[in-house]
MIDOSE-1310 file (N, C-alpha, C; in nm, 2 decimals, decimal comma, always signed):
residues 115
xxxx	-0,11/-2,44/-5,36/-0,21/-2,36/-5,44/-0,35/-2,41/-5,42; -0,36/-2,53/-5,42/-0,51/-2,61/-5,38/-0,57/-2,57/-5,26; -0,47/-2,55/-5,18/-0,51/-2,57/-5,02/-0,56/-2,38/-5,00; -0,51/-2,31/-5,09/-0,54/-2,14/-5,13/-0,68/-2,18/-5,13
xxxx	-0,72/-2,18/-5,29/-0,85/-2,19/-5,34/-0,94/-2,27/-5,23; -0,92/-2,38/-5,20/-0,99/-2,44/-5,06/-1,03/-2,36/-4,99; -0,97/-2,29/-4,89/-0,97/-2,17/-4,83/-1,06/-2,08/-4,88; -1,02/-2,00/-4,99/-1,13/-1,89/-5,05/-1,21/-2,00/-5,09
xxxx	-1,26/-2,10/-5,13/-1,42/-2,18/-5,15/-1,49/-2,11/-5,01; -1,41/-2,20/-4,89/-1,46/-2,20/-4,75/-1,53/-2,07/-4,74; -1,48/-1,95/-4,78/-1,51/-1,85/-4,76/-1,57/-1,81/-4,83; -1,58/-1,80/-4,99/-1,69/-1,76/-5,01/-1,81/-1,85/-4,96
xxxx	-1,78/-1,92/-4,96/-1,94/-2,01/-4,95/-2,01/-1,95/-4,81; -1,91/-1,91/-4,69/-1,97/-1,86/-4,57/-2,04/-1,76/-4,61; -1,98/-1,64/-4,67/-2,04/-1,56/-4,74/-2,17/-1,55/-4,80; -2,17/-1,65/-4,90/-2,29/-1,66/-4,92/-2,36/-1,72/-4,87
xxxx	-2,36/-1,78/-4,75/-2,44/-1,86/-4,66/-2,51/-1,76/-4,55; -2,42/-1,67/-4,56/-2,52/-1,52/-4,51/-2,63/-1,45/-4,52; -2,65/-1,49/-4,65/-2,80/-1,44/-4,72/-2,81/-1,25/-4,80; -2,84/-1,29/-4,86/-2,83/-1,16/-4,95/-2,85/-1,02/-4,85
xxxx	-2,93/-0,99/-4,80/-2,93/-0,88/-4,69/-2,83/-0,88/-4,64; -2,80/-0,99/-4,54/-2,71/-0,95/-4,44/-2,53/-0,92/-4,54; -2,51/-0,98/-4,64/-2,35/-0,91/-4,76/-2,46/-0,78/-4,78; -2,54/-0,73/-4,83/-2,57/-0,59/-4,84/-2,53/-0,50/-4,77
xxxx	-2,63/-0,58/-4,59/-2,55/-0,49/-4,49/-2,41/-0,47/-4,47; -2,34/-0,57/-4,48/-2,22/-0,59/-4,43/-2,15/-0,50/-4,52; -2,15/-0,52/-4,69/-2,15/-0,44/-4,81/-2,13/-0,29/-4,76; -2,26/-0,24/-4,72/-2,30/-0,04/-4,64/-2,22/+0,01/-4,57
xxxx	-2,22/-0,12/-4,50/-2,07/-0,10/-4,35/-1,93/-0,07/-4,39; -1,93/-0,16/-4,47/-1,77/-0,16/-4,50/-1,78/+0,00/-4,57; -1,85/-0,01/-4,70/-1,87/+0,15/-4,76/-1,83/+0,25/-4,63; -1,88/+0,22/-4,55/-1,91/+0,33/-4,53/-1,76/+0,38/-4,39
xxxx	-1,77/+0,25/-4,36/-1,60/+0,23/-4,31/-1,49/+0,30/-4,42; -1,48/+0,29/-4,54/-1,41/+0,35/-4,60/-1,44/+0,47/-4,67; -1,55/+0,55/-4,60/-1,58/+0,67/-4,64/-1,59/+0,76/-4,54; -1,57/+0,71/-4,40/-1,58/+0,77/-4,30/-1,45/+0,86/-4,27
xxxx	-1,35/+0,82/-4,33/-1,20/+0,88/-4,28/-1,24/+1,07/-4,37; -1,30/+0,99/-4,48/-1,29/+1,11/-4,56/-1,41/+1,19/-4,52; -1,49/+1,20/-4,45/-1,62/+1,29/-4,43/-1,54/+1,37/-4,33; -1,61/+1,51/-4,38/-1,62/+1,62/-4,25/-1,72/+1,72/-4,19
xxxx	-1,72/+1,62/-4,15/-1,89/+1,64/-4,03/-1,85/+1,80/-3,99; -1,98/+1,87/-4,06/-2,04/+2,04/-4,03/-2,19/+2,05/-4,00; -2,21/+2,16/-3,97/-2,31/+2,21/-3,94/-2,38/+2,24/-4,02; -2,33/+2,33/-4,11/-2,43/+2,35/-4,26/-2,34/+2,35/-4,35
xxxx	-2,36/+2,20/-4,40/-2,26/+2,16/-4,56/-2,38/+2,20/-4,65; -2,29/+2,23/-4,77/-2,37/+2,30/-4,89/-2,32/+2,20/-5,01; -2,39/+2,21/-5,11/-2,36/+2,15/-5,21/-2,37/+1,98/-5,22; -2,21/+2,00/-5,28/-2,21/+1,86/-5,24/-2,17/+1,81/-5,16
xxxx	-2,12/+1,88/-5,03/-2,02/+1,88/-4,89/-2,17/+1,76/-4,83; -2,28/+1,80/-4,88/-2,42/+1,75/-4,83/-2,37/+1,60/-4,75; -2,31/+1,50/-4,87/-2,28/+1,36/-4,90/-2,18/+1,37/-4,78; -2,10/+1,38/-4,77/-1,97/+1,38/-4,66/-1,98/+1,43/-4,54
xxxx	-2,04/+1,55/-4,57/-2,03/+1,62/-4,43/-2,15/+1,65/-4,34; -2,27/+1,56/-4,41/-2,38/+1,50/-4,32/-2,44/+1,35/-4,34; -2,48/+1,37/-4,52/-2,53/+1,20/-4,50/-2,40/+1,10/-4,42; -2,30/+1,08/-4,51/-2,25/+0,97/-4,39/-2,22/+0,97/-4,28
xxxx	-2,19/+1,08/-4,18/-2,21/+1,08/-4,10/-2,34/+1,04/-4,01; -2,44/+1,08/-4,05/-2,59/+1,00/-4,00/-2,64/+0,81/-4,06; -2,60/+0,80/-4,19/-2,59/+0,69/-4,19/-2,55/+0,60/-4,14; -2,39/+0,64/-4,08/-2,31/+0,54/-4,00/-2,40/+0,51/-3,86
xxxx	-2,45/+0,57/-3,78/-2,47/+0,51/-3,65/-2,65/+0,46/-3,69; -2,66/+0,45/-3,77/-2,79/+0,37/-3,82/-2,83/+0,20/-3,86; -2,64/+0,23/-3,94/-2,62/+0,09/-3,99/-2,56/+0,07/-3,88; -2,51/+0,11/-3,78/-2,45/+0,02/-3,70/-2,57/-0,03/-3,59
xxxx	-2,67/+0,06/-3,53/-2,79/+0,02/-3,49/-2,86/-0,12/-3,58; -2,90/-0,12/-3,66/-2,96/-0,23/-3,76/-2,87/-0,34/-3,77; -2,75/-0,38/-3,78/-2,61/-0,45/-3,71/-2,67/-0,49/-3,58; -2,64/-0,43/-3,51/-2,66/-0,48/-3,36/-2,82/-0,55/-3,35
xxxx	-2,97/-0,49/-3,40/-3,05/-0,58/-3,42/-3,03/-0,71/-3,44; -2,98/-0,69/-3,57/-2,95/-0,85/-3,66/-2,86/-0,93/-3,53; -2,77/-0,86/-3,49/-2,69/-0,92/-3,42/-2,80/-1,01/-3,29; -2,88/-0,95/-3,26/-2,98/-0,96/-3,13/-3,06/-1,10/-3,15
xxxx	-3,13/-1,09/-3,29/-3,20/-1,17/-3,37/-3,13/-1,26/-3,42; -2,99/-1,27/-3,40/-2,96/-1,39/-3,44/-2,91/-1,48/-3,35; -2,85/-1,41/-3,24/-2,86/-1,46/-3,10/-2,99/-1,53/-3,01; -3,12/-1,52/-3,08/-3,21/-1,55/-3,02/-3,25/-1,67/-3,13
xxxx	-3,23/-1,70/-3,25/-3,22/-1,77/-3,31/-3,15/-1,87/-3,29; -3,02/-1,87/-3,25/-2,90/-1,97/-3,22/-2,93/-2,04/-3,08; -3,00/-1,96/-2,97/-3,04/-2,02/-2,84/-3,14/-2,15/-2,84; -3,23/-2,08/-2,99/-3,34/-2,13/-2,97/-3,31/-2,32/-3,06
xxxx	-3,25/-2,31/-3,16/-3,23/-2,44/-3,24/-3,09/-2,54/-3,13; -3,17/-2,65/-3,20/-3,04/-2,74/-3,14/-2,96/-2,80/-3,24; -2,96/-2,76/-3,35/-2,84/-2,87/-3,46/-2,76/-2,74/-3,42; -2,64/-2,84/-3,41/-2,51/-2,79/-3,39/-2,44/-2,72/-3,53
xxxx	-2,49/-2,75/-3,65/-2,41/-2,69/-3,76/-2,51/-2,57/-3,79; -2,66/-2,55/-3,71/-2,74/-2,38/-3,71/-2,68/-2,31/-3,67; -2,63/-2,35/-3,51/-2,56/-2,30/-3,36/-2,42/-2,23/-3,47; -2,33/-2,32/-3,53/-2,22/-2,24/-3,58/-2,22/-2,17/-3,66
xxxx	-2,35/-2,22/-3,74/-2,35/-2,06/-3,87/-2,37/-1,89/-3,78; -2,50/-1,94/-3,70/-2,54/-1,79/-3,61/-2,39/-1,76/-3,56; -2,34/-1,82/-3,47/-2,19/-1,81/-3,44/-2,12/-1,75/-3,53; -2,11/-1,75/-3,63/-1,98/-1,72/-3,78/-2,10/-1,58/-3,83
xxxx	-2,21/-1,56/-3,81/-2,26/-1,45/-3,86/-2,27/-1,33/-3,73; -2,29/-1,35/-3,61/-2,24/-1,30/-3,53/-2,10/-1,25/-3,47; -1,94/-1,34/-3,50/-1,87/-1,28/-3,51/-1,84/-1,18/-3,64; -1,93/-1,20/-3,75/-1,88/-1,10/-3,83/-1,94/-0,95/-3,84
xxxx	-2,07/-0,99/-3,80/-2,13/-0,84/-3,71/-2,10/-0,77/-3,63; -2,01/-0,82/-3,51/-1,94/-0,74/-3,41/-1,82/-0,71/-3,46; -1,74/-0,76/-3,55/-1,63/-0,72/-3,61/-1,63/-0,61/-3,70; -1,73/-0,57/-3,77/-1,76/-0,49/-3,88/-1,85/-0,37/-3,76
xxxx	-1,92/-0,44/-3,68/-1,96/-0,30/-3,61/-1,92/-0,22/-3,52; -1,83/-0,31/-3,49/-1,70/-0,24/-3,39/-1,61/-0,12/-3,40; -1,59/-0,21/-3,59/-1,51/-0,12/-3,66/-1,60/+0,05/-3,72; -1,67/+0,01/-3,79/-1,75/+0,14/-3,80/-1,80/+0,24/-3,68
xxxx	-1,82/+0,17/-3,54/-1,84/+0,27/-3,44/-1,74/+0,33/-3,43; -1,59/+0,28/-3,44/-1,50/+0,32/-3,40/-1,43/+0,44/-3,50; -1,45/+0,40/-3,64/-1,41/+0,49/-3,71/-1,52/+0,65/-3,70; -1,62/+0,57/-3,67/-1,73/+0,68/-3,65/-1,68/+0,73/-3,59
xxxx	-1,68/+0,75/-3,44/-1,63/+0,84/-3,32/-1,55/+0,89/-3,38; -1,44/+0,83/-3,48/-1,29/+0,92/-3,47/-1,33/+1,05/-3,56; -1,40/+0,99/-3,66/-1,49/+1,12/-3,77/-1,56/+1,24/-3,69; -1,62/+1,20/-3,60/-1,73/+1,33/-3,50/-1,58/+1,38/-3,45
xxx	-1,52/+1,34/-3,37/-1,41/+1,38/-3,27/-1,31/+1,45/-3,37; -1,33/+1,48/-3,49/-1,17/+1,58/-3,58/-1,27/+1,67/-3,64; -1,41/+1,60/-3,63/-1,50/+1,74/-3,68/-1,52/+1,90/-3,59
């Protein structure tokens, strides 16, 4: 049971070692990862189709653009320092950017492609 909580410490603390922006972003992403099954991308949504059937659809390849920045910028960051415990935080914030933006391109596409 100790060695659990250990664990979730480790992790949240990574977490919050991310900095408030980047859990926001990551926060938008996931949202929007789990809103994307349900949108159905039209041409002219009315109402409140507005939310589903255009905002998140445009939102998504935005946040994932702004992801890939950070991702860029943090890469140039990590090159640039030499302590090894900077080098692995950019590392651990980087694999979690490509993991989360992977996923949202992918769900994206599948949302455009049944619209």
């Amino acid at each position: 049971m100790l060695r659990k909580l250990n664990r979730l410490d480790f992790v949240i603390d990574k977490i919050i070692s991310m900095g408030a922006l980047r859990n926001m972003l990551h926060g938008l992403a996931i949202a929007l990862i789990l809103i994307l099954p349900f949108s159905e991308p039209s041409w002219n949504p009315h109402g409140s189709a507005i939310f589903l059937g255009a905002a998140v659809p445009a939102i998504a390849p935005i946040v994932f653009v702004i992801l890939m920045l950070d991702t860029l910028m943090c890469k140039v960051f990590q090159s640039d320092t030499e302590d090894q415990a900077l080098k692995k935080h950019y590392s651990t914030i980087l694999k979690t950017h490509f993991g989360i933006a992977a996923l949202l391109l992918l769900i994206w596409i599948h949302a455009l492609q049944t619209a």
